[in-house]
N, C-alpha and C positions, 0 to 999 in steps of 0.2 A: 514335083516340088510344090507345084502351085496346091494341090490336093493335098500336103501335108499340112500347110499355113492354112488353109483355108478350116481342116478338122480341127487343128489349135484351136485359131480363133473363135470356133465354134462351140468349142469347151470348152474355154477359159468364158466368154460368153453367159455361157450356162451357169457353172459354176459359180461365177459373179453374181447370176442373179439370184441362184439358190443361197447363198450368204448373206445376200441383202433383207432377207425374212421378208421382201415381197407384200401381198396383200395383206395376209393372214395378222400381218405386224402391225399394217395398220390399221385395220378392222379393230382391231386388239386397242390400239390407242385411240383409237374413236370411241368406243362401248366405254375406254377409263372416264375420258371424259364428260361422255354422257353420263355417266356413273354417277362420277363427281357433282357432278352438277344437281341432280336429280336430288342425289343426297344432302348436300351443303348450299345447292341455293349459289350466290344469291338468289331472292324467289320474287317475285312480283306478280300481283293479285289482279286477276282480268276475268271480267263474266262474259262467256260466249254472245253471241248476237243468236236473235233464233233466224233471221236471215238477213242474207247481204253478207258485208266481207267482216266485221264485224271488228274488234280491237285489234291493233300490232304486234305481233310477237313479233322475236328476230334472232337471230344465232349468233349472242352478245354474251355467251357464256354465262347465260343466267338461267333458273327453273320458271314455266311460266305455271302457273298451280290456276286453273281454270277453272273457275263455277260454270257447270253447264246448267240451262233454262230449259224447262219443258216443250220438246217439239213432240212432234206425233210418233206416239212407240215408248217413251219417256222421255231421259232426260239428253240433250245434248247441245248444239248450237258452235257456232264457225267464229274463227279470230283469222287474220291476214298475216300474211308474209310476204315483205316487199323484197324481195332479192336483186343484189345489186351485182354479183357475179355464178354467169349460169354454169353450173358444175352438180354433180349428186351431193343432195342433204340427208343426212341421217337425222330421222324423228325420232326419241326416245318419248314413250310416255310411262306411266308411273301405272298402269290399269288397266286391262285387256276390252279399250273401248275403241268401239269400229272409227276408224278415219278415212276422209275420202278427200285426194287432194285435186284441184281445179285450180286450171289458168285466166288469167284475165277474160280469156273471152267464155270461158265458164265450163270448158276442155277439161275430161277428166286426165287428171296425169297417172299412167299406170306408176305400180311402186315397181321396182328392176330386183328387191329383196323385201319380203316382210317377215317377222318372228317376232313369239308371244315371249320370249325372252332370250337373255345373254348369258354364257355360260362364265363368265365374268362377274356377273352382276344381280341377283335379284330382282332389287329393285325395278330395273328394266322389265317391265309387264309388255310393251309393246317398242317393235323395233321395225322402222322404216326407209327404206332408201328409195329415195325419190329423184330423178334428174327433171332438175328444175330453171326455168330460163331467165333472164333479166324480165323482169316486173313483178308485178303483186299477184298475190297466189292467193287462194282460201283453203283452209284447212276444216272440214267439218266434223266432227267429234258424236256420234252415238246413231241410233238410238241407241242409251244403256238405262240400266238399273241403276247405275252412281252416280252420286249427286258434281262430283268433282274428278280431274283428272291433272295429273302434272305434266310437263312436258319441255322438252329441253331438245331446239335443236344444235347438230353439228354439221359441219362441213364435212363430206366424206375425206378421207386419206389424210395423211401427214400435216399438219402445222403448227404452225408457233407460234403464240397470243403470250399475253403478260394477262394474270386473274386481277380484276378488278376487286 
């Protein structure tokens, strides 16, 4: 008996989670929104720093459209992310330029996913998931050939925000 309830629960289990569309769903609703973002903005204009932690981005559902400044190799330079709950962030950028992210204490943080795009989205040139902890983070951008880059982050997995 115990072995029959137990194979149940096991499949109804499963079953439940296979109906719940899982990751895939929400990977799927993260890439919308970076999407969205990427493409409608709102957008707010920030020149890289060539070093240090350099201007504030944040994951306030806006596009942040970066001038990057000449550092060695071309063009590139770093802006901050103060995170205030540590969970994985998805970095959309608009450009297939090299990013490298660092913790406070200047700790490279590996990415856990990178892709030069979303099957979702175009737009999406560069796609990051990064697990990232409470404090301020650096994000460094190139060396590239482009003079500019957009960038939009998200919170990985499921939420609910109201657009500004």
């Amino acid at each position: 008996m115990k072995k029959k309830l137990l194979s149940a629960l096991l499949l109804s289990t499963a079953l439940l989670a296979a109906g719940c569309g899982g990751d895939d769903e929400e990977e799927a609703h993260v890439d919308e929104e970076g999407c969205e973002h990427l493409q409608e903005g709102p957008a707010v204009n920030v020149t890289a720093a060539v070093s240090g932690a350099g201007p504030a981005v944040s994951n306030d559902h806006k596009r942040y459209d970066i001038a990057l400044v000449d550092v060695a190799g071309g063009k590139g330079g770093a802006v901050s992310f103060a995170v205030s709950e540590a969970t994985d962030y998805v970095l959309y950028a608009s450009a297939p330029v090299p990013v490298k992210v660092t913790n406070g204490s200047g700790a490279t943080v590996e990415f856990e996913e990178s892709a030069t795009s979303s099957t979702l989205c175009t737009d999406i040139q560069g796609r990051y998931v990064v697990p990232l902890t409470v404090g301020t983070h650096t994000l460094t951008f190139g060396p590239s050939t482009l003079s500019s880059v957009s960038l939009v982050i998200e919170e990985s997995g499921e939420h609910d925000h109201d657009h500004e």
